[in-house]
C-alpha positions in Angstrom: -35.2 -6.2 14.3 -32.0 -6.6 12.2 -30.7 -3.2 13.4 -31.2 -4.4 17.5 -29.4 -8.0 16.8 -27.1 -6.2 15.1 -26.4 -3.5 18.2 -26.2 -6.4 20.6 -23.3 -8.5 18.5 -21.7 -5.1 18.3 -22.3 -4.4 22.3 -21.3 -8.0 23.3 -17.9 -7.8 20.8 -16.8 -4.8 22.7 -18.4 -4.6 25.6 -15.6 -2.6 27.7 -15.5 0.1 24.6 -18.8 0.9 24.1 -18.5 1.9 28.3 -15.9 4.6 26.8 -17.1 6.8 23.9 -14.1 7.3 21.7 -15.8 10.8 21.7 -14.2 11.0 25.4 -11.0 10.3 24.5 -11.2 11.1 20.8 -8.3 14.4 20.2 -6.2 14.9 17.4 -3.3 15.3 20.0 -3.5 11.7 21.7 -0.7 9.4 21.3 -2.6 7.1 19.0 -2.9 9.7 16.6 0.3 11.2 17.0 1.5 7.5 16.3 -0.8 7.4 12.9 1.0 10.7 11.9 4.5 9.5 12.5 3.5 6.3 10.8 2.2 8.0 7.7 5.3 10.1 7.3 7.3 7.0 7.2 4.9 5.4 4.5 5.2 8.9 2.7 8.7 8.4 2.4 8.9 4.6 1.7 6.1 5.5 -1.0 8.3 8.6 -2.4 11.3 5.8 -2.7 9.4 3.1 -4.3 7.6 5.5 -6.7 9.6 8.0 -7.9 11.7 5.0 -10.0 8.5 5.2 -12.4 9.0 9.3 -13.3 12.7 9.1 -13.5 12.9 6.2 -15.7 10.5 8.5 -18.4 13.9 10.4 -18.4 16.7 8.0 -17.8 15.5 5.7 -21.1 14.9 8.5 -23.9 16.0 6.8 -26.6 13.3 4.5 -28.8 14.5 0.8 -28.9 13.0 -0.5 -32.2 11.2 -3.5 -30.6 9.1 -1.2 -28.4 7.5 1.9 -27.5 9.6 5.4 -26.7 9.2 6.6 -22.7 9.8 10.2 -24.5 7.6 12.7 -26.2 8.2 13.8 -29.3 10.2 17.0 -29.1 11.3 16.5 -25.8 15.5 17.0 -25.2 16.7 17.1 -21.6 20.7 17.6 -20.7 22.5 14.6 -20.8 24.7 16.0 -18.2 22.0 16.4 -15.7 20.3 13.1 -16.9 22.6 10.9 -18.6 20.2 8.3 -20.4 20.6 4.5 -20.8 19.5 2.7 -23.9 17.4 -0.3 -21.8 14.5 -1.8 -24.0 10.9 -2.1 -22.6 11.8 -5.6 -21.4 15.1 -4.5 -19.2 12.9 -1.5 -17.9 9.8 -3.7 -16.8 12.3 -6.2 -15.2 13.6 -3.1 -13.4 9.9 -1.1 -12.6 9.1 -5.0 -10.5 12.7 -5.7 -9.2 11.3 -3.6 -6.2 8.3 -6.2 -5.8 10.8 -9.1 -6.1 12.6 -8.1 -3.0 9.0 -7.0 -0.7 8.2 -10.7 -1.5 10.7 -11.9 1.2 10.6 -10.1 4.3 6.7 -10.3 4.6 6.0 -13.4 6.2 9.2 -13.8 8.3 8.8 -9.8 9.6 5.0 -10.8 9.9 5.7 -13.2 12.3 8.9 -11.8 14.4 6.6 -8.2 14.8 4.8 -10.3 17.1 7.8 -11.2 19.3 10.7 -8.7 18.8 10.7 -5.0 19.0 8.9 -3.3 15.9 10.9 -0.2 16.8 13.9 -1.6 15.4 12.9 -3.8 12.3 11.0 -0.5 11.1 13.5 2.0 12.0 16.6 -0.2 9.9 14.3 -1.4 7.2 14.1 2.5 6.5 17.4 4.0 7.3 18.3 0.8 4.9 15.7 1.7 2.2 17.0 5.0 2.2 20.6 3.9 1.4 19.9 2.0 -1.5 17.9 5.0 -2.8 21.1 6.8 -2.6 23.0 4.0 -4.4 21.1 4.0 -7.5 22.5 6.5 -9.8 25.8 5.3 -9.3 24.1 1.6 -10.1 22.4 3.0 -12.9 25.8 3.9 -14.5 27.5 0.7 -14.3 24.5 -0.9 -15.9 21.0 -2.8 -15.4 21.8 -5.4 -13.2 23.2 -3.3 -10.5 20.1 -1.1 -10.9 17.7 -4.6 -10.4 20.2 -5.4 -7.3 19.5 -1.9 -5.5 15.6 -2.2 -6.0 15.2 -5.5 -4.9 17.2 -5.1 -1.6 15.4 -2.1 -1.4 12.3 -3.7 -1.8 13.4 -6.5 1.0 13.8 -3.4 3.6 10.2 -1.8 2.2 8.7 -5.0 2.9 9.8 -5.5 5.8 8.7 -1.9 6.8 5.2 -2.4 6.2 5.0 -6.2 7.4 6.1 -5.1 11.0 3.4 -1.9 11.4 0.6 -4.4 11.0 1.9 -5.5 14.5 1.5 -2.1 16.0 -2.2 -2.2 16.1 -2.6 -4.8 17.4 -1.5 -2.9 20.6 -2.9 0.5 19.5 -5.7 0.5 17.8 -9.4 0.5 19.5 -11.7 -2.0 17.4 -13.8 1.1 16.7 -11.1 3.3 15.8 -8.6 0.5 13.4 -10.4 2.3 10.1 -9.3 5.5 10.7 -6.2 5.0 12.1 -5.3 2.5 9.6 -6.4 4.4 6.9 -4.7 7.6 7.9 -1.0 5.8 8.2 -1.1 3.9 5.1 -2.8 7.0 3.2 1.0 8.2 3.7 1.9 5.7 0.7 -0.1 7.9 -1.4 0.5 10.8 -0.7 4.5 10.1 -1.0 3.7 8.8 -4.7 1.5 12.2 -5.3 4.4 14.4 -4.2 7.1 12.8 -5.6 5.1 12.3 -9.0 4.4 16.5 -8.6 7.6 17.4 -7.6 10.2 15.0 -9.9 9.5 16.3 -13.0 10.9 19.9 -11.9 13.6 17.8 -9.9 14.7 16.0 -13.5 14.6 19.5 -15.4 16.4 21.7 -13.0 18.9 19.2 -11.3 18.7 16.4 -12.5 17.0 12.4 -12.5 19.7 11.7 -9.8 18.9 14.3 -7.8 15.4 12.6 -6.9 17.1 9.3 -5.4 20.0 11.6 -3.3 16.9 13.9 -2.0 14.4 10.8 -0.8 17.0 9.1 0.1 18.4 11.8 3.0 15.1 12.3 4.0 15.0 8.6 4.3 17.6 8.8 6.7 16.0 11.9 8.6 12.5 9.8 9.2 14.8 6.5 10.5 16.2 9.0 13.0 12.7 10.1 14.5 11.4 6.7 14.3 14.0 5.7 17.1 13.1 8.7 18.9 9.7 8.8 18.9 8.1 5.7 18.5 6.9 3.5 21.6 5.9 -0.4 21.7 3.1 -0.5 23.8 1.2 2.4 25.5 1.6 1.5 29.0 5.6 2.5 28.1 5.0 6.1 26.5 5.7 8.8 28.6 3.6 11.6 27.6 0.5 9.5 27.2 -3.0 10.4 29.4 -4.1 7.9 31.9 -7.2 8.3 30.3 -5.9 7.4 27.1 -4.2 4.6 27.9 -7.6 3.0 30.4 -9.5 3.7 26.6 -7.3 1.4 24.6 -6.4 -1.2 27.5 -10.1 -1.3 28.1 -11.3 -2.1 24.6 -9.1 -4.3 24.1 -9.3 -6.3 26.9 -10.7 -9.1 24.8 -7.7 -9.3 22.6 -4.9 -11.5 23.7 -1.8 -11.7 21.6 -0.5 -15.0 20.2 0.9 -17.4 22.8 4.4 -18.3 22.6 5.7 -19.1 19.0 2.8 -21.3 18.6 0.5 -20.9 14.9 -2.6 -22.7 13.4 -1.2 -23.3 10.4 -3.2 -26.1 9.5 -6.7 -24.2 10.6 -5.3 -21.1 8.3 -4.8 -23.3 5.5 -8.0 -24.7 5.3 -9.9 -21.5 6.6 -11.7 -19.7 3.2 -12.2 -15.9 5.3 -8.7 -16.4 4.9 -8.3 -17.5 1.2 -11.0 -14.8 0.3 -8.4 -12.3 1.9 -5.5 -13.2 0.4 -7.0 -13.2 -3.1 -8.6 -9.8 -2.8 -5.4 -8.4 -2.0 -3.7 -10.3 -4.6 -6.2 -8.7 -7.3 -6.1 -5.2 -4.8 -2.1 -5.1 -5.4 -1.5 -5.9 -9.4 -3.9 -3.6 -10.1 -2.5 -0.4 -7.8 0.7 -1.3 -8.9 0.5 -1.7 -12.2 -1.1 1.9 -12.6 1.4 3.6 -9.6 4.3 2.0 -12.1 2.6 2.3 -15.5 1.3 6.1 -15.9 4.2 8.2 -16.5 4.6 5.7 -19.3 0.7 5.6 -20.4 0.7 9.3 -20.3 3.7 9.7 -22.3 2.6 7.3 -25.1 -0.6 8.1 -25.1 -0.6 11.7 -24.5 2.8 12.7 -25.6 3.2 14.7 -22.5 6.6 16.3 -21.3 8.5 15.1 -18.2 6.8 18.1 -15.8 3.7 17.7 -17.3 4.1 14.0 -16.8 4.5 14.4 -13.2 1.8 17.0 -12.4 -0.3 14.5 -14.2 1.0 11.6 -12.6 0.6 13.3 -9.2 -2.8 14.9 -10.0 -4.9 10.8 -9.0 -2.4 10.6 -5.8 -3.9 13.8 -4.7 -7.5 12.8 -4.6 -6.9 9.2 -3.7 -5.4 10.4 -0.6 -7.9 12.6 0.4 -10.3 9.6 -0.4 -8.7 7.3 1.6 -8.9 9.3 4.9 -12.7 9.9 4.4 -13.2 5.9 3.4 -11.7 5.4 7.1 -13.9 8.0 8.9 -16.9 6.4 6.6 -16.2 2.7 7.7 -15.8 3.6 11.5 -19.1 6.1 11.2 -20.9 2.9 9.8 -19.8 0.6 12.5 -20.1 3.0 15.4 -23.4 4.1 14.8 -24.5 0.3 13.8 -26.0 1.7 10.5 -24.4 -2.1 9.2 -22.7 -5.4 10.3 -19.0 -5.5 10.5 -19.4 -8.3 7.7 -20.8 -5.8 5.4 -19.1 -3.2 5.9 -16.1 -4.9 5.2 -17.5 -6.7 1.7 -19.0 -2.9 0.6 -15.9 -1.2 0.6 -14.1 -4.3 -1.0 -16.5 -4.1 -3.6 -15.9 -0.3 -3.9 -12.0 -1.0 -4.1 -12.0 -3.9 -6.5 -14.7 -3.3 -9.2 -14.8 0.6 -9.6 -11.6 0.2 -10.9 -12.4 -2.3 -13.5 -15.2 0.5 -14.6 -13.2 3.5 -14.9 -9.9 1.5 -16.4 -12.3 0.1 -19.1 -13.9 3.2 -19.6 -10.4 4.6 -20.7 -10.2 2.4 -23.7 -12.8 4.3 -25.5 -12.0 5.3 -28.9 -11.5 9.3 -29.0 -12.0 9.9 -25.1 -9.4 12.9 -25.3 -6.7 14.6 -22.5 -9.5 15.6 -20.1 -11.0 12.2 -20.2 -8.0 10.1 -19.9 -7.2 12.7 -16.5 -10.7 11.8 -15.0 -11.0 8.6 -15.1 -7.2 8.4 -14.1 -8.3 10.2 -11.3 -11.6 7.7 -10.5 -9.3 4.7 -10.9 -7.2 6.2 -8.1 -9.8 7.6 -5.5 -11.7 4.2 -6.2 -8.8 1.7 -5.0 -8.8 3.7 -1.7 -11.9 1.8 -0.2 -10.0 -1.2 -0.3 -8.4 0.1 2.6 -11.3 -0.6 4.6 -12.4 -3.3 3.3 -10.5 -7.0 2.5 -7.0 -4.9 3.3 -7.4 -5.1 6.9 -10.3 -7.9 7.3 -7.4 -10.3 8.6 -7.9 -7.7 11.9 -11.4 -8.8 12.9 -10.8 -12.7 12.1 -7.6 -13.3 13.7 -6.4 -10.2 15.9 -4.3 -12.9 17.5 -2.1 -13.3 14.6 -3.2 -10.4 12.8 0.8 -9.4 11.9 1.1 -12.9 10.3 -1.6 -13.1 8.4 -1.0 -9.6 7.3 2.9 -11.0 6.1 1.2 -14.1 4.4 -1.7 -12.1 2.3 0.4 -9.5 1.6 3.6 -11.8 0.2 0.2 -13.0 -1.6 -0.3 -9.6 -2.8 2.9 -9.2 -3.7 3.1 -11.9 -6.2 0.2 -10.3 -8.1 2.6 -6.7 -7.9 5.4 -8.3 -9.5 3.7 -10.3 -11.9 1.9 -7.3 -12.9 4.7 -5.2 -14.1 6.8 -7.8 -15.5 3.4 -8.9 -17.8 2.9 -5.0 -18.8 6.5 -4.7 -19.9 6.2 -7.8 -21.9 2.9 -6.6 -23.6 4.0 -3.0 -24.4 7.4 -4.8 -26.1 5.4 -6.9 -28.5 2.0 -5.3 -29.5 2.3 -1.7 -29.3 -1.3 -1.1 -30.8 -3.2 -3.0 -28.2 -1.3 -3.7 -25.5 -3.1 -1.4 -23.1 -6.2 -3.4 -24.0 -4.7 -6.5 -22.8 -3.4 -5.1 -20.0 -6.4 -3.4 -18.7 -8.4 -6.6 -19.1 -6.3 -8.4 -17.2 -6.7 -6.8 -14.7 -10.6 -6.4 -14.6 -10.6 -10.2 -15.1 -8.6 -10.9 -11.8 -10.5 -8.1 -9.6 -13.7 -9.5 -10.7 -12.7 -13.2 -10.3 -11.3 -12.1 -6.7 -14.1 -9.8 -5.6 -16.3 -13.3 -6.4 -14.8 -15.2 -3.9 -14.2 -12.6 -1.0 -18.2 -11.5 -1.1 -18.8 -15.6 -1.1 -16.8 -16.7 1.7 -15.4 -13.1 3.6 -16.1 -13.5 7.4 -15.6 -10.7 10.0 -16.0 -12.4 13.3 -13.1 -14.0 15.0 -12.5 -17.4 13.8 -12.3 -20.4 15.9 -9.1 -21.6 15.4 -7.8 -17.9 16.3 -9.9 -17.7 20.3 -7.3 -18.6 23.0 -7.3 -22.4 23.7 -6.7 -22.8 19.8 -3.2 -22.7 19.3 -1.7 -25.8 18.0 2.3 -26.1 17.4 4.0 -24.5 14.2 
């Protein structure tokens, strides 16, 4: 009985879709996907940029300040020609690690809301080409001290923002319902994957050429994936050229339904008092301090706790990227297999792999706290902690889609500026811990964390929604 009530909500949600099985139109050469490729190249090398800071600094601090804990291991000497070093204490580098977070905090609400109204193809293509340029800038920042280094990453951080604020508008347009975990999950996937390379390959970059070679190389290949944006990417499909009638009746059909936001008119009010929306925001808040605080804070748990050198540091670093990626595409394929066969509700869908994302975590970080767990237990669960997060993906991350498609770009701005606040308060906090208790300071840092994930996963499973919400249907829209 549940499973036929459950196939009729799904048949009367996307009635025009279920008339085209994506199976007809389903090819790894369609535009859609070509689009999901192109977008996860660009999230590789926004993810490369915002990353690789967390390597480099291993070797561009690699001298002990007394009021904190060394980023080198014992033994290790690089050439100070190659890498000149900078004596910046644990506080100065955490301050730095979260300058890029400072900067993503502006853009998202703003860019959330233009994407909706102005041409995405621009505000991504310039946020890149002008990410890439402040990756070039900051070896010559770094030598003329701190400050300059904080400046680069948080205007940096105001063009990544505004990169991945203004793709949340692209599906709106491309996206079939029964397709958004996939394709979402693919494109953003490309964040992790840029952190796995540039974790693998950095290490070799610092030793043979160079910490500054890092920045100059992601930062021309910056430049490179700005070009092809312009070149390749299209608004809507009804304007690409080599796209299949077919292809193009199969989206415009199942999303028939969907009607874009009318004029520059929001329900503020109704979003402020809606909990779905609340629930979302939180998750991600407790979603983004604790990926960022382990994307930023390995190199430097690895080399304090394992006294690894800087290759080693990066294979190791790299080595949870690589399965979290490959995780994250088969978390999409699982969340659209669920919904397309009605094996579960939209609603629970969405909660399970929320759940998956927010509390395996708190396990496997706990789990590394054990007295005497050793280098290959540190590694695995390293690696769990990693794969894990990935569900979130499919989960509370793009839950904002199936409430309020409408405004799905601003919503996405608002609960990821949300987000954002728990990604720079989360390295700021470490570097303050590691500078004052050097004993236990992964302890309290760890347990942080699990606190907030558990605390948000509370409230998303109480009051998380998946069916559009009233104030978000068509004759709701009340002024801004």
């Amino acid at each position: 009985m549940w499973m036929e009530t459950n196939a009729a909500k799904q048949e009367e949600r996307y009635p025009m879709e279920n008339q085209h099985s994506p199976g007809k139109v389903l090819g790894l050469c369609s535009c859609r996907y070509g689009l999901t490729v192109l977008l996860h190249v660009i999230n590789l090398g926004v993810g490369a940029q915002r990353v690789c800071l967390s390597l480099t600094i291993v070797t561009m601090v690699n001298r002990t300040d007394t009021s904190g804990v060394s980023n080198i291991s014992a033994g290790q000497k690089l050439d100070d020609t190659k890498n000149p070093a900078y004596n910046w204490s644990p506080d100065i580098q955490g301050i730095i690690l979260s300058a890029i977070s400072y900067g993503a905090l502006i853009p998202h609400v703003p860019v959330g809301y233009l994407s909706g109204r102005f041409p995405v193809k621009k505000l991504i293509g310039s946020a890149v080409f002008l990410s890439s340029v402040f990756s070039l800038l900051t070896p010559g920042a770094a030598r003329l001290g701190p400050a300059l280094v904080i400046v680069c990453r948080v205007l940096q951080g105001i063009a990544q923002g505004t990169v991945m604020a203004a793709q949340n508008a692209i599906w709106v347009k491309w996206a079939p319902p029964l397709e958004r975990g996939r394709l979402t999950s693919v494109s953003y996937s490309g964040l992790i994957l840029g952190a796995f390379l540039v974790m693998l390959v950095s290490g070799f970059i610092c030793d043979l050429l160079g910490w500054p070679m890092v920045f100059y190389i992601l930062g021309a290949f910056g430049c490179v994936l700005s070009l092809l944006w312009f070149i390749l990417f299209y608004e809507d499909p009804k304007d690409h050229p080599w796209i299949s009638i077919r292809e193009k009746e199969y989206i415009n059909s199942s999303l028939a339904q969907q009607v874009s936001a009318c004029g520059r008119r929001l329900p503020i009010k109704a979003m402020l008092k809606s909990l779905p929306v609340w629930a979302i925001a939180l998750s991600v808040f407790a979603f983004v301090w604790s990926t960022s605080l382990f994307a930023v804070y390995t190199p430097t748990y690895l080399s304090t706790m394992l006294h690894v050198n800087v290759r080693e540091n990066g294979l190791l670093s790299g080595l949870p990227g690589l399965f979290a990626y490959i995780c994250g595409i088969v978390a999409g394929e699982m969340a659209d297999f669920f919904q397309s066969r009605k094996i579960f509700s939209l609603l629970t869908i969405r909660k399970l792999f929320t759940t998956l994302g927010l509390l395996l975590p708190v396990i496997f970080s706990l789990s590394l706290l054990a007295p005497g767990l050793g280098f290959h237990g540190t590694v695995t669960f390293l690696v769990l902690i990693y794969v894990s997060f990935r569900f979130f993906i499919v989960g509370g991350l793009i839950n904002a889609l199936d409430i309020a498609p409408r405004y799905y770009g601003f919503l996405r701005g608002v609960t990821m500026l949300i987000g954002l606040v728990g990604d720079m308060m989360s390295t700021t906090v470490a570097g303050q811990v590691l500078s004052q208790s050097a004993e236990f300071s992964w302890h309290v840092i760890f347990l942080l964390a699990a606190g907030i994930n558990v605390t948000s996963l509370i409230v998303y499973l109480v009051f998380a929604k998946a069916e559009v919400q009233d104030w978000a249907q068509p004759a709701q829209c009340t002024q801004l």
